[in-house]
C-alpha positions in Angstrom: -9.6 -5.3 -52.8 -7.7 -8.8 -52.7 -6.1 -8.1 -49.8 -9.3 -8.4 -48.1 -10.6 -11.4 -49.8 -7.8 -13.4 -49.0 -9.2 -14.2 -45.6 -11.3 -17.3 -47.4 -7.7 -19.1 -47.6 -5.9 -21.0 -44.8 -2.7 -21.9 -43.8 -2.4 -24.9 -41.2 0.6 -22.9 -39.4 0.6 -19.4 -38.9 3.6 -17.5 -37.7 3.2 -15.8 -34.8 5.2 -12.6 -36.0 3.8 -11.7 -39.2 3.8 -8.5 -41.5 1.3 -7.6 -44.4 -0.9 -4.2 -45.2 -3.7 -2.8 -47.2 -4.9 0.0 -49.6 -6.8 2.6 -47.1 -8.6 6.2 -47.5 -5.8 8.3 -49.5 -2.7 6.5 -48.4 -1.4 2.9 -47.0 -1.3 1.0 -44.0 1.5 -1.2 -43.1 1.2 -3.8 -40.5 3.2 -6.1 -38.2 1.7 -8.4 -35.4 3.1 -10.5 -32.9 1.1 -13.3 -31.5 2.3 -14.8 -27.9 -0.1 -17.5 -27.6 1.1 -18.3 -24.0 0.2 -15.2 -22.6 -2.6 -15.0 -24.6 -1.4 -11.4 -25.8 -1.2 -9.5 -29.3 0.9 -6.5 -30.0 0.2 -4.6 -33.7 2.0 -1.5 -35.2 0.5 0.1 -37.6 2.1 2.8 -40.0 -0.3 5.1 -41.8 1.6 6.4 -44.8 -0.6 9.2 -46.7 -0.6 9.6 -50.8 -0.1 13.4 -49.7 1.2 15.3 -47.3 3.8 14.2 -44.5 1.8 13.2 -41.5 2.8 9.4 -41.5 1.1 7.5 -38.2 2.8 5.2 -36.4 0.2 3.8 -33.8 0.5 0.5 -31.3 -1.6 -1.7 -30.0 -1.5 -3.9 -27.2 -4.4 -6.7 -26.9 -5.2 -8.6 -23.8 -7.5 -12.2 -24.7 -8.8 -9.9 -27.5 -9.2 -7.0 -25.8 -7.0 -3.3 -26.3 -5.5 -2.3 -23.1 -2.8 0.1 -24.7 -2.8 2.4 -27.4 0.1 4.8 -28.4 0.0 7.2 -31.3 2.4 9.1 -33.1 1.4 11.4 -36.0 4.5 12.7 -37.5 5.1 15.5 -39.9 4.9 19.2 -40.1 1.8 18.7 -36.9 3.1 16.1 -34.9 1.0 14.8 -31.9 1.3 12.4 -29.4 -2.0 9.9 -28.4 -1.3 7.5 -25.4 -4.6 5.4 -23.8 -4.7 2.9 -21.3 -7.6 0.5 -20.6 -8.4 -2.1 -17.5 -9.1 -5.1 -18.0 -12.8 -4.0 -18.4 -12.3 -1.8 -21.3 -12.6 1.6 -18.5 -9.8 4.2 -19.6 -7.4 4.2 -17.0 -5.4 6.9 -18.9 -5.2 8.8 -21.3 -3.4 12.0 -23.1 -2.9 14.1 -26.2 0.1 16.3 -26.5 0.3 18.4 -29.6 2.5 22.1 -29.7 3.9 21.2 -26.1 0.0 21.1 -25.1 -1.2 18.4 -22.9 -5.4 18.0 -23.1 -7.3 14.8 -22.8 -9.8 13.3 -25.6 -13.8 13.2 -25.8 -15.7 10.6 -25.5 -16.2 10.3 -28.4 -12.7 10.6 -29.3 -12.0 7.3 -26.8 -14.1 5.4 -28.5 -13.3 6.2 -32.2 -10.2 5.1 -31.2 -11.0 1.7 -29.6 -13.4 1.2 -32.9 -10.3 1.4 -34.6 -7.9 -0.8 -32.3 -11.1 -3.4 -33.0 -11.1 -3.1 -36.9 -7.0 -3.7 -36.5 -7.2 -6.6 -35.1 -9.7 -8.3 -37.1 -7.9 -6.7 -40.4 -4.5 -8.2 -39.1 -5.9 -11.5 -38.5 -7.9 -11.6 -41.5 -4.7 -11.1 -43.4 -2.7 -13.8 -41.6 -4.9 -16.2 -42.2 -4.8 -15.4 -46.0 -1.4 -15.4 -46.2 -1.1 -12.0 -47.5 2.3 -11.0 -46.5 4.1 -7.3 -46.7 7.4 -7.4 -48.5 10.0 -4.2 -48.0 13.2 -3.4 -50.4 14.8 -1.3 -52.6 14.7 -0.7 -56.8 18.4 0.4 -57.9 20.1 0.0 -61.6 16.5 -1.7 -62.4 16.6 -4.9 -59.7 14.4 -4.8 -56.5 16.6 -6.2 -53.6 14.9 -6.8 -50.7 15.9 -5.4 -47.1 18.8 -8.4 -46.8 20.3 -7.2 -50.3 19.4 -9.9 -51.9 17.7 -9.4 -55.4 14.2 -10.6 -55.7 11.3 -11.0 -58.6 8.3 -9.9 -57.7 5.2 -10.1 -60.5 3.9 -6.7 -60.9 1.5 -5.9 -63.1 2.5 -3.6 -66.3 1.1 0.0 -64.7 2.8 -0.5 -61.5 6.2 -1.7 -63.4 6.2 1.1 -65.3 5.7 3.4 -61.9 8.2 2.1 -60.7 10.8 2.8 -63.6 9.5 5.8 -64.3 10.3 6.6 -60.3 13.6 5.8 -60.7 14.6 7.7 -63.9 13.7 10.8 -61.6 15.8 9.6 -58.9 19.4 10.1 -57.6 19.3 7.0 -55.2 17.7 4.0 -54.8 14.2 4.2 -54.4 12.4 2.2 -51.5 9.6 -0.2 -52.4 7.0 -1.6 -50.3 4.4 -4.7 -51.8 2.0 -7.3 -51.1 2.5 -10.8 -52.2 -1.0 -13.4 -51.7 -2.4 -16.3 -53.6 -3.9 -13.5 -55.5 -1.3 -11.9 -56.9 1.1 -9.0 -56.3 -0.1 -5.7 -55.1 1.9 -2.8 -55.2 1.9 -0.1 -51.9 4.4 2.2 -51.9 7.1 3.6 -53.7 9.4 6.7 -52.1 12.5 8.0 -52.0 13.2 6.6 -48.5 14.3 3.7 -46.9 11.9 1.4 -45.5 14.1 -1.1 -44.3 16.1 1.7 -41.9 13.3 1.0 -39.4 11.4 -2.4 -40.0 10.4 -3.3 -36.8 11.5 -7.3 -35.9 9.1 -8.8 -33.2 11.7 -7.5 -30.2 10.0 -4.8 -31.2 6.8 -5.6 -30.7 
């Protein structure tokens, strides 16, 4: 996958609020990242968004000089749950919870440390894909021009399969249809297409 590879380039300034995303296991991950160099912090959301199904996954991570020390999960859909973990500056769990069905219950384990594997992969994904440039773009296709999220009308080079998705979205559409792509030295990768907004709740670095 190019997204990956792109970590052999480098750019001599990168921002410290950045946005980009990957192909993963039977859906998309979207992610933004805002560096604060001074306080030697990183903060990361990440939104899961499955091929099937409607149990998109917001999760956010806080990073202390490289360490997690916060992670909060929120699994939407028809089985929403609610993960929230807390670490010391040791990597002990300080706190932790699950809340699913109005039922509070704490994790394995195991469980804890599945999920600080993951906060670890994040982070080395998200930088990975800084330093390669490759950067998540967010907008809308309507009367056959993709706008991006300020309304302005943009070009972006798909390839012929996932042009022709995307028209072929859109002709079975009543409204505009929200796109979602990657654009690297590589090339330009398509992620999602849905019949949603994505701009409604692009997160700015305030955010973060």
């Amino acid at each position: 996958m190019f997204v990956l590879a792109a970590c052999a380039h480098h750019q001599e300034k990168t921002p410290s609020f950045t946005a980009s995303g990957y192909i993963a296991d039977r859906g998309v991950i979207r992610l933004w990242r805002n560096d604060n160099a001074a306080q030697q912090s990183v903060a990361i959301l990440s939104v899961y968004s499955p091929y099937e199904g409607d149990n998109t996954t917001l999760t956010r991570y806080q990073f202390q000089d490289n360490k997690v020390r916060q992670i909060t999960r929120n699994q939407l859909g028809s089985h929403p749950q609610t993960v929230q973990i807390r670490f010391d500056d040791q990597g002990n769990v300080i706190f932790m919870q699950r809340q699913q069905n109005q039922i509070r219950e704490k994790l394995s384990d195991d469980q804890l440390a599945i999920y600080q594997f993951e906060a670890g992969q994040v982070l080395q994904d998200s930088q990975s894909l800084r330093v390669g440039d490759v950067q998540l773009k967010q907008g809308s296709w309507r009367d056959g021009e993709l706008y991006n999220c300020s309304g302005k009308a943009v070009s972006a080079h798909f390839d012929r399969r996932s042009a022709a998705w995307i028209v072929a979205r859109a002709k079975r559409s009543t409204r505009p249809l929200g796109v979602a792509w990657l654009d690297a030295p590589e090339g330009t990768q398509l992620l999602l297409v849905a019949n949603e907004s994505f701009c409604h709740w692009q997160p700015t670095r305030n955010d973060l």
